[in-house]
C-alpha positions as CSV (number, residue, x, y, z in Angstrom):
1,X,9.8,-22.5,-12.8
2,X,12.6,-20.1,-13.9
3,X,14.0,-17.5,-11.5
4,X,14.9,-14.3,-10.7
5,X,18.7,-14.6,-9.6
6,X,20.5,-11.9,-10.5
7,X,18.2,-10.0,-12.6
8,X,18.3,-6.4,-13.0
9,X,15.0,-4.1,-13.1
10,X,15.0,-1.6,-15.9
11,X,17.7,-3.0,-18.6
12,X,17.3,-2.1,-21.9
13,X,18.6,-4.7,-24.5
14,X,20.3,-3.3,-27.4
15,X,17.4,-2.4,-29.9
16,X,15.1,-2.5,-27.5
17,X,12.1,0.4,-28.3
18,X,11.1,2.2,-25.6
19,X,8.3,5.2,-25.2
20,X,6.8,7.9,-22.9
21,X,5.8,6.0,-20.1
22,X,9.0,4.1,-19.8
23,X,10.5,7.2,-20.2
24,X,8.3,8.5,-17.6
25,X,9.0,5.5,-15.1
26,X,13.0,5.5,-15.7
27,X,12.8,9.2,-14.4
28,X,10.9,8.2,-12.0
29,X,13.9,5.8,-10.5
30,X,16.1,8.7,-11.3
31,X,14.4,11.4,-9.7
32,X,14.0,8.8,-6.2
33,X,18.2,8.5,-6.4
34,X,18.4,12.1,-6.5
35,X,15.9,12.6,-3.5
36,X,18.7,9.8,-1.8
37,X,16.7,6.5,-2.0
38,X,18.5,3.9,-1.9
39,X,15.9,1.5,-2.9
40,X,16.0,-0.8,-5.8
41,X,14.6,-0.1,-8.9
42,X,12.2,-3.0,-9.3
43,X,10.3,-2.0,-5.6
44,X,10.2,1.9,-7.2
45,X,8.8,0.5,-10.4
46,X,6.5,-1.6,-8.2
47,X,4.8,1.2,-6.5
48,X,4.2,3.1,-9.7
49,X,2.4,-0.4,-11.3
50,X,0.5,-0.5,-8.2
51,X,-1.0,2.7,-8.4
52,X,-2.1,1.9,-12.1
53,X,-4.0,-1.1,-10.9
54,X,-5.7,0.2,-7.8
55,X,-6.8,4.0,-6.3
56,X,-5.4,2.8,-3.1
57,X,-1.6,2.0,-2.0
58,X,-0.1,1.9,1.7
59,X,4.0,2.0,1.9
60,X,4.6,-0.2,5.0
61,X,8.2,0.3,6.1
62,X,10.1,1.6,9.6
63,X,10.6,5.3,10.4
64,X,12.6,7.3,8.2
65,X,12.7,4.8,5.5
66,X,12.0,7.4,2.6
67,X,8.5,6.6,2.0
68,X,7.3,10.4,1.8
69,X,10.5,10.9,-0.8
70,X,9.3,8.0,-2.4
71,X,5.6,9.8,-3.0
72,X,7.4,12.8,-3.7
73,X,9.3,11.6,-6.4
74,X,6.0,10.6,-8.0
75,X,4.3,13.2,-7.6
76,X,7.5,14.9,-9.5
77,X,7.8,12.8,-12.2
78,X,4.0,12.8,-12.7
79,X,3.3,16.3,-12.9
80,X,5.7,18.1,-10.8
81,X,4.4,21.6,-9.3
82,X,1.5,21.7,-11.5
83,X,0.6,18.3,-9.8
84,X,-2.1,18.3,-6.9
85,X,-1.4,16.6,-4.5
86,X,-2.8,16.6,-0.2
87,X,0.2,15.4,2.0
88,X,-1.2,15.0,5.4
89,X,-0.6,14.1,9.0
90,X,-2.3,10.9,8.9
91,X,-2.5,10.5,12.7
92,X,-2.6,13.5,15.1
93,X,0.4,12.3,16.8
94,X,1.0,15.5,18.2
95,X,-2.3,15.7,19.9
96,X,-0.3,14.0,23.0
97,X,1.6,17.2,24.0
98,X,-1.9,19.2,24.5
99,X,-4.3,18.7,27.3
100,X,-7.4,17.4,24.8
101,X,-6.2,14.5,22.8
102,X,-9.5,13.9,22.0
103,X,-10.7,17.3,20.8
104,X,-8.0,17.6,18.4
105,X,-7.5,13.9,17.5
106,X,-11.1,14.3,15.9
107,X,-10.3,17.8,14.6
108,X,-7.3,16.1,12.3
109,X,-9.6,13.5,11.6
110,X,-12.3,15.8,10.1
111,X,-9.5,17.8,8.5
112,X,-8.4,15.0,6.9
113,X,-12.1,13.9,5.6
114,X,-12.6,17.3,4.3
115,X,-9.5,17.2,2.4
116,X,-10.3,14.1,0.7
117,X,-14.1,15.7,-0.2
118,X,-12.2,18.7,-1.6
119,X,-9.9,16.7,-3.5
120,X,-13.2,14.3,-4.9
121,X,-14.8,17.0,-5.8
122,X,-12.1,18.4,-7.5
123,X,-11.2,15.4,-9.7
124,X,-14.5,15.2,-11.1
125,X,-14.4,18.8,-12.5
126,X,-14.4,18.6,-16.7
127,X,-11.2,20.3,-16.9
128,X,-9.6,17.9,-14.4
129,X,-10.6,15.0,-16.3
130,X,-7.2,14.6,-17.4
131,X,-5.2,15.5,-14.2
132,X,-4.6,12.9,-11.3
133,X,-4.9,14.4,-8.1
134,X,-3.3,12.4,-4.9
135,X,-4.0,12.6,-1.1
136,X,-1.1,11.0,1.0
137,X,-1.7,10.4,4.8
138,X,1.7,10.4,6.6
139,X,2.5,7.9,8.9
140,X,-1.2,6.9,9.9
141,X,-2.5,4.3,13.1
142,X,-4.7,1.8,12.6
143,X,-7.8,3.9,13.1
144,X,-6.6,5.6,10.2
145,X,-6.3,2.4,8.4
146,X,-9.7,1.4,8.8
147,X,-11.5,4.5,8.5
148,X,-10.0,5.8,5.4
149,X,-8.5,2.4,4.1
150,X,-10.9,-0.4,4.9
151,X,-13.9,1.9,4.9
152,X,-13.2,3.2,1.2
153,X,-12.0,-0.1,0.2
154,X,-15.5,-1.1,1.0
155,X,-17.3,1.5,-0.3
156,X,-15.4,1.4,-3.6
157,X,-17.2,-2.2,-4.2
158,X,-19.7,-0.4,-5.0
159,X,-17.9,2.7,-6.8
160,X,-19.2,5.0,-5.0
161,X,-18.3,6.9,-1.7
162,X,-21.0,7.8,1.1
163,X,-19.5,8.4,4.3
164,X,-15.2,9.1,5.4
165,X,-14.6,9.3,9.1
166,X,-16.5,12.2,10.8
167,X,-18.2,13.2,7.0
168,X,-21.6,11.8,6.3
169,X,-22.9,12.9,2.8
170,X,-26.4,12.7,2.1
171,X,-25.5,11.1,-1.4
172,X,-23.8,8.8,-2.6
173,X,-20.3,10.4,-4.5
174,X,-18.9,8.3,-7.4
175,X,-15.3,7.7,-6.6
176,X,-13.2,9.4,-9.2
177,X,-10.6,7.4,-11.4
178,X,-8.3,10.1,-10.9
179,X,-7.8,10.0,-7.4
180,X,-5.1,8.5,-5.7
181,X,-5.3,7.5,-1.5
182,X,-1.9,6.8,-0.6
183,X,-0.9,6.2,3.0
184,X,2.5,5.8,4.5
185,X,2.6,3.0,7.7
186,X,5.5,3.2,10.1
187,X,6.0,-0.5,10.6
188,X,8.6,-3.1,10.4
189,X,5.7,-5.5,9.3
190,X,2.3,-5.2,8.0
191,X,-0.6,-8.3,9.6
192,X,-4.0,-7.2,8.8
193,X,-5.6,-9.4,6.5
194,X,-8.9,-7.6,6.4
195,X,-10.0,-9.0,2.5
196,X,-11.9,-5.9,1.7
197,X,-8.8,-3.9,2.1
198,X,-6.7,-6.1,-0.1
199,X,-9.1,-6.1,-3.1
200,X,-9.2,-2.3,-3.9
201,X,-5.8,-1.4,-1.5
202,X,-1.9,-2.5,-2.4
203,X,-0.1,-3.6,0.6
204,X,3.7,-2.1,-0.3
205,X,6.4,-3.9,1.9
206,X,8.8,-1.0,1.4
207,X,12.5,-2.2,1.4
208,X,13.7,-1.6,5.0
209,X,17.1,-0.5,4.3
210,X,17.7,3.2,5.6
211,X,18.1,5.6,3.0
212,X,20.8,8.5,1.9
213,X,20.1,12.0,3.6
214,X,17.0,12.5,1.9
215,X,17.5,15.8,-0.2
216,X,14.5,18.3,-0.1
217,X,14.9,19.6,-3.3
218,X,12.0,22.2,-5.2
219,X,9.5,20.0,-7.5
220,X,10.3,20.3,-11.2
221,X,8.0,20.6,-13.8
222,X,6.9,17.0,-14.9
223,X,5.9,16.3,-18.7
224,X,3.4,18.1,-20.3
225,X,1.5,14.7,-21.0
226,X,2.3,13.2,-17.8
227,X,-0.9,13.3,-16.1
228,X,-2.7,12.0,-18.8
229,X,-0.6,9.5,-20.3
230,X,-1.0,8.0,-16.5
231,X,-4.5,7.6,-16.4
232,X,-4.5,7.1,-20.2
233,X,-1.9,3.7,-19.2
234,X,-4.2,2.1,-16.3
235,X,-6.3,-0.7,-16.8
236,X,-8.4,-1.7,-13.6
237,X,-11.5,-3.6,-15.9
238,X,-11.1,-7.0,-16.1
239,X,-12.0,-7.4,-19.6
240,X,-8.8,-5.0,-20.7
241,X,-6.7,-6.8,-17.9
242,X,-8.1,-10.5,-19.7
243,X,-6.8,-8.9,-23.3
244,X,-3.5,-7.2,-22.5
245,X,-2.2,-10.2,-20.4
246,X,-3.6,-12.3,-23.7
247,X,-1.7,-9.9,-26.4
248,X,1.7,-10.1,-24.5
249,X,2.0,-13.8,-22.9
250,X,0.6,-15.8,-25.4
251,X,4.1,-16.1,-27.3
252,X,5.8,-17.5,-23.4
253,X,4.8,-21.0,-23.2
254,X,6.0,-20.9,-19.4
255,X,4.4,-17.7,-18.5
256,X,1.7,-18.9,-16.4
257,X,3.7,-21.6,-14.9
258,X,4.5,-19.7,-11.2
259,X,0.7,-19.3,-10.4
260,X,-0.2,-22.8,-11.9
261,X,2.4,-24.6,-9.8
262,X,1.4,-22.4,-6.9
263,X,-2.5,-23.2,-7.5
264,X,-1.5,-27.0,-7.9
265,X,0.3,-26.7,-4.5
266,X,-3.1,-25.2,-3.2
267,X,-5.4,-27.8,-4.6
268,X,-3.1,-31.0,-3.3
269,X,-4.3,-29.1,0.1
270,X,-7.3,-28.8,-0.6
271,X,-7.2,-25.0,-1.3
272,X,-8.7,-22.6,-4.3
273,X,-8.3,-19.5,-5.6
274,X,-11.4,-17.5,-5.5
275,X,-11.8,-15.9,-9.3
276,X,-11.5,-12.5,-7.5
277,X,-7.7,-13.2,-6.8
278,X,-7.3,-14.1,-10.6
279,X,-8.3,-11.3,-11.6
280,X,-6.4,-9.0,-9.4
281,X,-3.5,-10.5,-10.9
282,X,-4.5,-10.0,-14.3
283,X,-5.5,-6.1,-13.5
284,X,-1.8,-6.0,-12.0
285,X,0.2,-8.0,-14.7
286,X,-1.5,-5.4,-17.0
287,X,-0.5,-2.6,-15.9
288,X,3.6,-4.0,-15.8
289,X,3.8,-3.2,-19.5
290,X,3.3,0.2,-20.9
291,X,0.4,1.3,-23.6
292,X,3.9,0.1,-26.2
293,X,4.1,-2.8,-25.0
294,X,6.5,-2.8,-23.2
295,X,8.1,-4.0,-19.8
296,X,8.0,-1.6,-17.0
297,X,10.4,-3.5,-14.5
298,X,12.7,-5.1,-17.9
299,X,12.4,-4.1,-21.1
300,X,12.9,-8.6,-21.7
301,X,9.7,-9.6,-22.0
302,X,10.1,-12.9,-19.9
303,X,12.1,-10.8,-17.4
304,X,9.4,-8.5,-17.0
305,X,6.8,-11.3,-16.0
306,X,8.8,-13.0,-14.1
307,X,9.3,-9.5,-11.5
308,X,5.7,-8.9,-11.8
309,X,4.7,-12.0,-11.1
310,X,6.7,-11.9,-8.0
311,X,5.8,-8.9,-6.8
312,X,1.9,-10.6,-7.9
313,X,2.4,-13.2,-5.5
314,X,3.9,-11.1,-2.8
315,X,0.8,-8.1,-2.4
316,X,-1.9,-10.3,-4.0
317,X,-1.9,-14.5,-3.5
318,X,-0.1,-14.5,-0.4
319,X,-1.7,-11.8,1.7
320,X,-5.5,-13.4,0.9
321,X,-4.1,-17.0,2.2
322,X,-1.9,-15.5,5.1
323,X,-4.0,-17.3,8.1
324,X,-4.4,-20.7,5.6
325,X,-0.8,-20.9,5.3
326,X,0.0,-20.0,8.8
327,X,-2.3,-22.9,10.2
328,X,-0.9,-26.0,7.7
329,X,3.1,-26.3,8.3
330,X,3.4,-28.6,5.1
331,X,1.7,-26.2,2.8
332,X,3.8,-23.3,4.4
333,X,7.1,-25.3,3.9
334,X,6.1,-26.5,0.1
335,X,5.6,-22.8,-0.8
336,X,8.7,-21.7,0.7
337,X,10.4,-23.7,-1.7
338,X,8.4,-23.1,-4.8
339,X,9.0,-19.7,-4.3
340,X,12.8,-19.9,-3.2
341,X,13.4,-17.8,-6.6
342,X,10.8,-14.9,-6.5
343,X,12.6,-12.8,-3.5
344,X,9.6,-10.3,-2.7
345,X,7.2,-13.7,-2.4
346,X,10.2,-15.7,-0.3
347,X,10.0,-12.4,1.7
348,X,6.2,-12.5,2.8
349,X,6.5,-16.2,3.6
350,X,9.6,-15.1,6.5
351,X,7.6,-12.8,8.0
352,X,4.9,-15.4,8.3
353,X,7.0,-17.2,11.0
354,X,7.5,-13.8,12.7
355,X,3.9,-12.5,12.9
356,X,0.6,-13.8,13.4
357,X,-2.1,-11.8,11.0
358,X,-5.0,-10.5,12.4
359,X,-8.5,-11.4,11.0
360,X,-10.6,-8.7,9.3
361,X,-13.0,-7.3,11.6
362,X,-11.3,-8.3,14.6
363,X,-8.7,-5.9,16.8
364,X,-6.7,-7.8,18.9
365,X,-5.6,-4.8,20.1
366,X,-5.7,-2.5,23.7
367,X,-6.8,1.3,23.6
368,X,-4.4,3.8,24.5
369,X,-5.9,5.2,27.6
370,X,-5.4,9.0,26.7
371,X,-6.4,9.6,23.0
372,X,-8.3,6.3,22.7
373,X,-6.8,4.7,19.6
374,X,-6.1,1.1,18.8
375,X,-2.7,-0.1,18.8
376,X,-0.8,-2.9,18.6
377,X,1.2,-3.6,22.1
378,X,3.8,-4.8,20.1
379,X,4.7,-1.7,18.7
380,X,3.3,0.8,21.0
381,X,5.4,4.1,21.6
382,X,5.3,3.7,25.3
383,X,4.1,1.5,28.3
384,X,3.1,3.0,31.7
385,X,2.7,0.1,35.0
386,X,0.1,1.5,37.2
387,X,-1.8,0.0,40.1
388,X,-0.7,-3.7,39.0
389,X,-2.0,-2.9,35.0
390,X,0.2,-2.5,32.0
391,X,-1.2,0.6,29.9
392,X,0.2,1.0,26.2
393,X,0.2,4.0,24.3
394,X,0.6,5.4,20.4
395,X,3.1,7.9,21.2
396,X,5.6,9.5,24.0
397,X,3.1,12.8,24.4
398,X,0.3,10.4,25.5
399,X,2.5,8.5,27.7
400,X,3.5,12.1,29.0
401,X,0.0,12.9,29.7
402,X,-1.0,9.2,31.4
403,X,1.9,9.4,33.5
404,X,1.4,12.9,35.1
405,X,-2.5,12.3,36.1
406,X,-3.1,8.4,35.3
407,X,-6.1,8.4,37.8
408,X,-7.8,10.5,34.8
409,X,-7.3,7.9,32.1
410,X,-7.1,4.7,33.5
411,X,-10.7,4.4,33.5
412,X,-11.2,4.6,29.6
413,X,-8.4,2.1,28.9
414,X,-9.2,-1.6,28.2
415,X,-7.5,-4.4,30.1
416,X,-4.3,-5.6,28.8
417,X,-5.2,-8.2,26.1
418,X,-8.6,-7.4,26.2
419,X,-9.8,-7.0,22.7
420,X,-11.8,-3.6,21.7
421,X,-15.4,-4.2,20.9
């Protein structure tokens, strides 16, 4: 297997023929330094293959880690002011300083649901055919995750949209395939492992090194073809993927060898690949080259392959086997090593040790007695001890409001550990 030490995203060998979208994706790099990123190029180039290959995307990262700038800089780079694009308060957060968290936690949640409507509805308007339009949900909970993640994840198996949290249509809506859902996830980690999610929904692990000052600085005026060349550039059928992968690996002998080796590892335990992973990875190796032909993370061809493999193995194979690999210590030590050289995949398989993923479905979680969300105690906001009990809560307004009259909450709040039904 060769490796990845010391490579450099975005290199240009001498002679090397570019075009607009790699045009397009070095200013996207650009523009991100400007706005004080201090990311590295290949998890910036990352994001923007992502999107390519699937509607949805979630940054996971901690607070203030420049996931908003990040979105920001796309949207720039994309189609600057003349780009539309929803950024929203994912979570009604602030609902905890008022005295109905309820009321206006489900107010935000229909304003958000009738954003997204809006934004469908506007995407599939003829004269929009060529624009991309993106909804971002800032710093959502896991109620957000589910209900306009999961939920649309779900629905998109079939193509179609019915029903967002708090909107019921009385027809189905086709999702449009210029739409982008992007959320942003304020979390050191990310362990839900729900499989629907993961097929139509990129899992980012956003680099959790604190950025520059971010700079708010006006949008500029993107390309005149940026829009369209985007949508123009993604391939999300299989048969394209199959064909693109075909046209531009079949000259690398080695190419294929990371997933074979890690497949081969699999099988000696007795584990397979479901085709629907494959062809994930197809969709996504796609999409690392532009409509030239070219390598999007290194304009090397081998180079190229080898960072989108990676970053393949890291949001795609890994995620789908989390629990497997977590339950057979050999298996999880044999892929540590095979994957000693691919530093996004090495990456996943540390935080294994450090978290235990959650099943799809399930929510090991406790409600927050005062707004009634799910969270995870281990990265609550707040705890309260009252009356011998151990109450957790999503932010420090709810913990506020618990505090000054707990004898009005305590009886919606589910026992510590206790899982919610």
């Amino acid at each position: 297997m060769f490796g990845l030490e010391g490579h450099t995203a975005m290199q240009t060998p001498t002679g090397a023929q570019s075009g607009p979208e790699c045009d397009k994706v070095t200013g996207l790099i650009d523009r991100a330094a400007e706005m004080g990123l201090q990311a590295d190029p290949a998890s910036i180039v990352n994001c923007y293959v992502a999107l390519k290959s699937k509607p949805l995307a979630i940054l996971i990262g901690p607070s203030e880690s420049g996931k908003l700038a990040l979105v920001q800089s796309l949207v720039s780079v994309l189609g600057g002011e003349s780009l539309h694009c929803q950024i929203l308060d994912g979570h009604a957060w602030w609902a905890g300083q008022t005295g109905n968290v309820g009321l206006f936690a489900e107010a935000q949640t229909r304003l958000i649901a009738g954003k997204i409507l809006a934004l469908i509805e506007e995407a599939w308007q003829p004269e929009n055919a060529q624009r991309v339009l993106i909804a971002c949900l800032m710093r959502i909970s896991p109620d957000e995750l589910r209900g306009f993640f999961s939920e649309v994840a779900f629905q998109l198996r079939h193509g179609q949209i019915m029903h967002l949290p708090c909107a019921h249509l009385t027809e189905p809506i086709p999702y449009p395939p210029n739409l982008l859902l992007i959320g942003t996830m304020d979390s050191a980690r990310f362990d839900w492992t729900d499989k629907v999610l993961l097929s139509k929904t990129t899992i980012i692990d956003w680099p959790h090194t604190a950025p520059a000052s971010i700079k708010c600085i006006p949008r500029r005026t993107g390309m005149l073809d940026g829009e369209s060349m985007f949508l123009r550039s993604c391939i999300r059928d299989l048969i394209s993927a199959r064909r693109q992968v075909h046209r531009l690996l079949r000259g690398q002998r080695q190419a294929l060898r990371p997933v074979l080796h890690v497949e081969q590892l699999l099988r000696h335990h007795g584990i397979y690949l479901p085709s629907s992973i494959r062809d994930e990875i197809a969709v996504y190796l796609a999409n690392a080259w532009s409509l030239e032909g070219v390598g999007l993370f290194d304009r090397n061809n081998r180079m190229n392959t080898e960072v989108a493999y990676d970053f393949a193995m890291a949001q795609i194979i890994l995620p789908h086997l989390a629990e497997i690999i977590q339950a057979s210590p050999p298996l999880r030590g044999e892929l540590r090593a095979a994957l000693e050289p691919f530093p996004h995949a090495g990456a996943f398989m540390d935080n294994l040790d450090e978290i235990r993923p959650l099943k799809g479905g399930e929510n090991p979680m406790v409600k927050d007695p005062v707004c009634g969300m799910d969270i995870d105690p281990k990265t609550a906001a707040g705890k309260s001890e009252y009356k011998g009990q151990t109450y957790y809560f999503c932010s420090p307004g709810c913990k506020k409001s618990f505090d000054k009259e707990p004898e009005k909450y305590v009886g919606k709040a589910h026992q510590p550990g206790e899982h919610h039904k």
